[in-house]
N, C-alpha and C positions, 0 to 999 in steps of 0.2 A: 504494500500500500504506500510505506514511503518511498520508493524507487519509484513509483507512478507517480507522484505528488509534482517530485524532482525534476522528474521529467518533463511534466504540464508545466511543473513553473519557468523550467531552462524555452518551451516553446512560449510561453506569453509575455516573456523576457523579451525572447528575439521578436513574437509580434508588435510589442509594446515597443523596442526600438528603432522599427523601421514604420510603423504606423505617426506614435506620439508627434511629430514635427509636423505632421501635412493635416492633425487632429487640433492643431493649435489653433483654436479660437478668440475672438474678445470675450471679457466677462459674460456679457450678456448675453451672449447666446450660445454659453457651456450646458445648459439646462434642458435634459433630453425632448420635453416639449419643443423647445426652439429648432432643433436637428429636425429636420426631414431624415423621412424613412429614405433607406439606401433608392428606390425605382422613385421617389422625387428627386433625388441630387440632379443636376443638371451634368450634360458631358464633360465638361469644363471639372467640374468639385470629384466628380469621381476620376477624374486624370490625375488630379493635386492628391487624391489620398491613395492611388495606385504608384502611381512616379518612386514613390522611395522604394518600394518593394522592385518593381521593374528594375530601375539601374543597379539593385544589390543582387536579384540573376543574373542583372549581366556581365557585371564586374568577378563576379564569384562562382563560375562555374563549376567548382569542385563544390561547396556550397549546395547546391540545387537540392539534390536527392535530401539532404538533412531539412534544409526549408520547408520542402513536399512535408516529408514526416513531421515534422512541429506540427505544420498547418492541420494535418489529420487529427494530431492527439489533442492543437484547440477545440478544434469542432467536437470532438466526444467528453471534450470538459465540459462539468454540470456550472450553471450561475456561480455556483460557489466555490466551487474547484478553481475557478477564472478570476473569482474575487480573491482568494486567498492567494494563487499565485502575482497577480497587482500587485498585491499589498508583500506578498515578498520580494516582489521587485523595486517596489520603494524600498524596502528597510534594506537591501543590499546598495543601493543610489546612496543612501545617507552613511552609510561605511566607507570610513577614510583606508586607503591604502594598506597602512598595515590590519587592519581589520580584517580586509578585504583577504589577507595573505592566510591568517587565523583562519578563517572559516573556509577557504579551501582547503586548507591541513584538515581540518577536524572533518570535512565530508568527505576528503581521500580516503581519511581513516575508517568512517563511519561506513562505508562503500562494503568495506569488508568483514564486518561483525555482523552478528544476529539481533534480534531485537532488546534481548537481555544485554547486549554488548555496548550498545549505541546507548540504552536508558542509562550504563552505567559509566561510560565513557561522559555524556552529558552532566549527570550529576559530579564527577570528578572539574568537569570543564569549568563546572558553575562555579566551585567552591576554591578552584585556581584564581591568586591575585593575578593582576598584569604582567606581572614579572615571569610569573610559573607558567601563565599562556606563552610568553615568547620564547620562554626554555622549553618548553613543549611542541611548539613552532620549529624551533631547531633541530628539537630530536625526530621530528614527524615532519617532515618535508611534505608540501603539495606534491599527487604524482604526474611527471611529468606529463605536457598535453599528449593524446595521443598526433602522431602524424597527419599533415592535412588539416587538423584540426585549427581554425584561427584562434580561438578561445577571445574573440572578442565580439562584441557587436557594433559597430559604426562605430569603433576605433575607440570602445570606451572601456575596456578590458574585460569587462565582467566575465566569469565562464559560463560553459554551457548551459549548467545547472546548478546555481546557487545554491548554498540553504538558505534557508531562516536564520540571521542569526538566534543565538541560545538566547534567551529570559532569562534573566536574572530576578 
């Protein structure tokens, strides 16, 4: 279930980062009422919110096949699944650098254990000061990208599949 989560969130990552710019509205008319349904957009508004997707196929042709797959696993995400991955796409946006370095490690790590492993790796995480996460960081290296792999999206590093960061 969490490897499915991870998944949907690493595809509404990459939706959210090739959508979000050409989704940019004024105040007044962020308000689902204001938005026309997709068959009112005019040619014109559905080219502005196509366009970013379009030149990232075509710049990215290794790319493609991974995109297709995102795009499937959105579509079978429920409201909420789509909401929870947003919202972990924000609290990853708001993680500074080495943060960002932290919670790679901890989901390399996490990749690999059972559910009893990760609950208890997590409470260990929680109750590490600053200091003990970055000696933890050192001894637990993020695992290299795989090959092909860019591990960014529009050049903003994120990987493919975020966590959450932890709750404290």
């Amino acid at each position: 279930m969490r490897r499915t989560f991870f998944a949907r969130a690493g595809l509404a990552i990459a939706l959210a980062a090739l959508v979000a710019p050409a989704l940019a509205a004024p105040p007044a008319a962020t308000g689902a009422a204001a938005l026309p349904a997709w068959d009112q957009l005019s040619q014109a508004q559905r080219e502005q919110l196509i366009a970013p997707m379009r030149d990232r196929w075509n710049s990215q042709p290794d790319e493609r096949q991974r995109m297709l797959e995102r795009a499937r696993r959105w579509q079978q995400m429920t409201p909420d699944e789509r909401r929870e991955a947003r919202n972990g796409m924000k609290r990853w946006e708001a993680l500074d650098p080495e943060e960002r370095g932290q919670m790679r490690a901890l989901f390399g790590k996490m990749r690999g254990l059972d559910e009893n492993g990760k609950r208890a790796l997590m409470e260990k995480w929680r109750a590490m000061t600053p200091e003990q996460r970055r000696a933890w960081v050192q001894a637990n290296p993020p695992p290299p990208k795989p090959r092909g792999e860019h591990g960014d999206h529009g050049g903003r590093g994120e990987p493919p599949f975020p966590p959450p960061p932890p709750r404290n």
